[in-house]
MINUBA-704050 format. One record per residue (C-alpha): x, y, z. Coordinates in steps of 0.5 Angstrom, whole numbers, plus 500, padded with zeros to 3 digits. Layout:
N
XYZ/...
REM end
This chain:
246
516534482/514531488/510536493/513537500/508537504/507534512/501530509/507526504/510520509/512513509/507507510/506508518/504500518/510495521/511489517/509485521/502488521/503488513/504481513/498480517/494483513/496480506/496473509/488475512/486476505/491472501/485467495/492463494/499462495/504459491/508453495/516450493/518444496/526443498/530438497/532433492/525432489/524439489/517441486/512447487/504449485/499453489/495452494/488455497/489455503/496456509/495455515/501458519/503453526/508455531/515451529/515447535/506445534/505439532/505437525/503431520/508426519/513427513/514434513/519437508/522444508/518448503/517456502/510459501/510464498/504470497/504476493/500482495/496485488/494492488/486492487/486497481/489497475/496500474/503498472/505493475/500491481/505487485/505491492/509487496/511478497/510475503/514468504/514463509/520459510/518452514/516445514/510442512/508435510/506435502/500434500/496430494/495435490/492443490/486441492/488438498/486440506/489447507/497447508/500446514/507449515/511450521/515457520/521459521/522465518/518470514/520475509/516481506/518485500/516491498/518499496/525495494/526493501/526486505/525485512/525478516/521477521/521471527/515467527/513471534/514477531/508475526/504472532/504478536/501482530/494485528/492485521/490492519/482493521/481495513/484489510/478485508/475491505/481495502/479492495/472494495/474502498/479502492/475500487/469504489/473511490/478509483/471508479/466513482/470518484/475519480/474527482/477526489/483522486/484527482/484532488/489528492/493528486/494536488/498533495/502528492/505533486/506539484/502538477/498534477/496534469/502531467/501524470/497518472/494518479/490512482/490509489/494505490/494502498/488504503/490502511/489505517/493510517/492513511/492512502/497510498/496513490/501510486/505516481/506515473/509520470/513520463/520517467/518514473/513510477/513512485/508511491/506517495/503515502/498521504/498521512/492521517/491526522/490520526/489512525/483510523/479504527/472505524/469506517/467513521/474514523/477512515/472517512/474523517/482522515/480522507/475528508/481531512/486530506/481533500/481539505/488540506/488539498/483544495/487549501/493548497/491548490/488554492/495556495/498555488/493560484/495565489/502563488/501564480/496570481/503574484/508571479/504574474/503580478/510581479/513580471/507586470/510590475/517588474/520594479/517599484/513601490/507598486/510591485/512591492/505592494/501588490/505582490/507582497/505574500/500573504/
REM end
């Protein structure tokens, strides 16, 4: 069972701020040009233009598209996809200048949903100060310490030993750990005490989580300490007085 606890809450990032972030640190993106001679391939590299900005001559309707990878292995490692709906003029081949495209939507997936953004919504957002870092945090904390996943599990489940725990998604405002049980998978965002701006301000927020994580396993041997208490002494003043809460 999920734990209900204040530090579980969903991700504090706009879709906006996300789409920044993916676009920030996207290595390639997959391009379908629209039409009668509809055809698509990838690219190494968007450039976003306003729609009205000054664009090659020929330009086509197209979708970009760029999918969002989990950094870690783990089921299905697609965070999220981002698609940019415009026009731009075709290139050559792949490896041809970056694309430019005029956009004129934007939609972002993720956690089942989809939300659609106007280009100045997209232009009025900051990607997260950690996005072109989140891949080396993840990695580093998935593979040398493992101990303090292990820890944060504590705060996303109940029982931590009968499922799978891994980081999953690192922002500014908190760690996302990616939940594997025997009949679901599920994220979990564990919250901050407050945003991170810094690298000091991101380690403050995890030694806070671990915190509040060793004070609530203890918690749950208190708890299991008075339940066995309570089945030795079933009845009477004796019971009453040695399994009372805390």
């Amino acid at each position: 069972m999920m734990a209900d606890q204040p530090a579980v809450s969903t991700p504090a990032s706009t879709p906006a701020s996300a789409v920044r972030s993916i676009l920030s640190r996207a290595a390639s993106a997959r391009v379908t040009w629209l039409g009668a001679e509809a055809e698509a391939y990838d690219v190494s590299a968007v450039v976003i233009r306003a729609p009205k900005s000054h664009l090659p001559a020929g330009v086509r309707a197209c979708i970009v598209e760029i999918a969002d990878t989990a950094p870690v292995p783990a089921a299905d490692r697609i965070r999220a996809r981002v698609r940019l709906h415009g026009y731009a003029a075709p290139g050559g081949c792949p490896c041809s200048p970056p694309l430019q495209i005029g956009v004129t939507a934007v939609d972002l997936e993720r956690d089942g949903r989809t939300h659609t953004l106007t280009p100045e919504e997209l232009r009025a957002a900051q990607p997260d100060p950690f996005a072109h870092t989140e891949a080396h945090l993840l990695g580093h904390l998935a593979e040398q310490h493992p101990d303090v996943v292990e820890r944060l599990a504590g705060l996303a489940v109940d029982d931590p030993t009968r499922v799978r725990v891994s980081p999953w998604a690192l922002d500014r405002h908190g760690i996302t750990l990616r939940v594997c049980g025997a009949e679901q998978v599920r994220n979990v965002h564990l919250a901050f005490p407050r945003p991170a701006e810094s690298t000091a301000d991101l380690q403050a927020g995890m030694q806070a989580l671990t915190i509040q994580a060793a004070s609530r396993r203890r918690g749950r041997r208190g708890a299991s300490t008075r339940r066995v208490l309570a089945d030795l002494f079933r009845s009477g003043a004796a019971a009453d007085r040695i399994c009372r809460p805390d």
